[in-house]
C-alpha positions as CSV (number, residue, x, y, z in Angstrom):
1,X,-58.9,28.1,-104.9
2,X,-58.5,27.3,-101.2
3,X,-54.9,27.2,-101.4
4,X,-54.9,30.3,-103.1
5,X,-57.2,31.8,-100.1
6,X,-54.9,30.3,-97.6
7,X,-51.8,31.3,-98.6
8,X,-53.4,35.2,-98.7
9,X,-54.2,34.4,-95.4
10,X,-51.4,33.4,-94.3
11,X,-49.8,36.6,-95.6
12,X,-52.5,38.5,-93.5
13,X,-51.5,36.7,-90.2
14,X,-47.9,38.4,-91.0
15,X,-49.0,41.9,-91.6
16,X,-51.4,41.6,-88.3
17,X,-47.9,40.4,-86.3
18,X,-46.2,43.2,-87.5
19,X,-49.0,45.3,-86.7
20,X,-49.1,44.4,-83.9
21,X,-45.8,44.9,-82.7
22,X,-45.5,48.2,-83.9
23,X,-49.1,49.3,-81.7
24,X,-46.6,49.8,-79.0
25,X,-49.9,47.6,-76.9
26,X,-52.9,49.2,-79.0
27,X,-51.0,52.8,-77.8
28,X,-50.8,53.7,-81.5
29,X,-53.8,54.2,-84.0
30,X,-52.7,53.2,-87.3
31,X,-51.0,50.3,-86.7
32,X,-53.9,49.1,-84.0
33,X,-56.6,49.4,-86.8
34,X,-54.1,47.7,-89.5
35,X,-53.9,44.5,-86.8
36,X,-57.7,44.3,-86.8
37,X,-58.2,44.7,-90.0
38,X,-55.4,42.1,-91.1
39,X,-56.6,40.2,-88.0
40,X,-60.1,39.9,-89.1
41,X,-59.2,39.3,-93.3
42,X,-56.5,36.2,-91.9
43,X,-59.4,34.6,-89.7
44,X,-62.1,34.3,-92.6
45,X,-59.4,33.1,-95.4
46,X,-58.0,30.4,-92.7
47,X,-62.5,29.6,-92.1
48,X,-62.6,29.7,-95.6
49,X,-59.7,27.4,-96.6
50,X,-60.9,24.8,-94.1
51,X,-64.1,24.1,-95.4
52,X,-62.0,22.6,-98.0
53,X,-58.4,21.9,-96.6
54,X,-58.1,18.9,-93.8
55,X,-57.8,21.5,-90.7
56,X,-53.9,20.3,-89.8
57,X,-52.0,20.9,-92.8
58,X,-54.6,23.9,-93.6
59,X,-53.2,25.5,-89.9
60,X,-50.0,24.8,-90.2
61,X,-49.2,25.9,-93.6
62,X,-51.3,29.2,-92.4
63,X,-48.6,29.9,-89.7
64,X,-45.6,28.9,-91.3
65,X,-46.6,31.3,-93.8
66,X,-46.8,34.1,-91.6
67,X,-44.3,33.6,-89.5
68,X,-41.6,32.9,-92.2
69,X,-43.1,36.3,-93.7
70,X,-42.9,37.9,-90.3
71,X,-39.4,37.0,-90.2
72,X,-38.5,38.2,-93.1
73,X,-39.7,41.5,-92.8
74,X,-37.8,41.5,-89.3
75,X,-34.9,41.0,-91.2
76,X,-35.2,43.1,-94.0
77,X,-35.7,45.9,-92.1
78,X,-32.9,45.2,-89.7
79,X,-35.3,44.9,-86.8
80,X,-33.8,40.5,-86.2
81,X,-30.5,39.4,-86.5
82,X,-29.9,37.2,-89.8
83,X,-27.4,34.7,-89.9
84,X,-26.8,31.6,-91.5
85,X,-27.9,29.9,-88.9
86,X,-31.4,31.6,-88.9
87,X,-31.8,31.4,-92.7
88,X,-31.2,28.1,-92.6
89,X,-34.1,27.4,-90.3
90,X,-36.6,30.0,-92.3
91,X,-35.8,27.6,-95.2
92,X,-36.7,24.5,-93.3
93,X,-40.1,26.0,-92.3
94,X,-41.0,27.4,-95.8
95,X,-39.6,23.6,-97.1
96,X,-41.6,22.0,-94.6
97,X,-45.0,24.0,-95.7
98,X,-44.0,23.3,-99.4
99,X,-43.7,19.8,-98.2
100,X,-47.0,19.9,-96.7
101,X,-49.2,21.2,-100.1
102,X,-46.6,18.7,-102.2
103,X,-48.1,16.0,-100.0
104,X,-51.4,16.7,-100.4
């Protein structure tokens, strides 16, 4: 179960990044109150998980989540570049959190 809660969380740190970026520095409402909110749901699921989960692989699997779902969505919606070069390196992230739970 605390894998399950972590990985949610980790796909709440994305959607507070994104939020975040598109508050324009807390200048616009909606996507100010989606950061906290997002914010505030990633925090607990990360406390949660790590009552459980040793706290380094727990962390690191919580931001590699995010920020290979961050990136992702920068991509998709044209807002980063994509390249080989950059996929390449989104793999080795998401293979290096994979690698992490595999190990466990």
């Amino acid at each position: 179960m605390s894998w399950l809660v972590l990985m949610l969380a980790g796909v709440a740190e994305a959607v507070w990044a994104v939020a975040l970026g598109k508050s324009q520095g807390f200048t616009q409402w909606v996507p100010s109150v989606v950061f906290v909110v997002a914010l505030a749901a990633s925090m607990a699921g990360l406390a949660w998980a790590m009552r459980t989960l040793p706290t380094g692989t727990a962390y690191a699997v919580w931001v590699g989540i995010g920020a290979s779902l961050a990136i992702a969505y920068g991509m998709l919606t044209g807002a980063e570049s994509t390249s080989v070069w950059r996929l390449l390196f989104l793999a080795m992230i998401i293979g290096g959190v994979i690698g992490l739970k595999a190990v466990e």
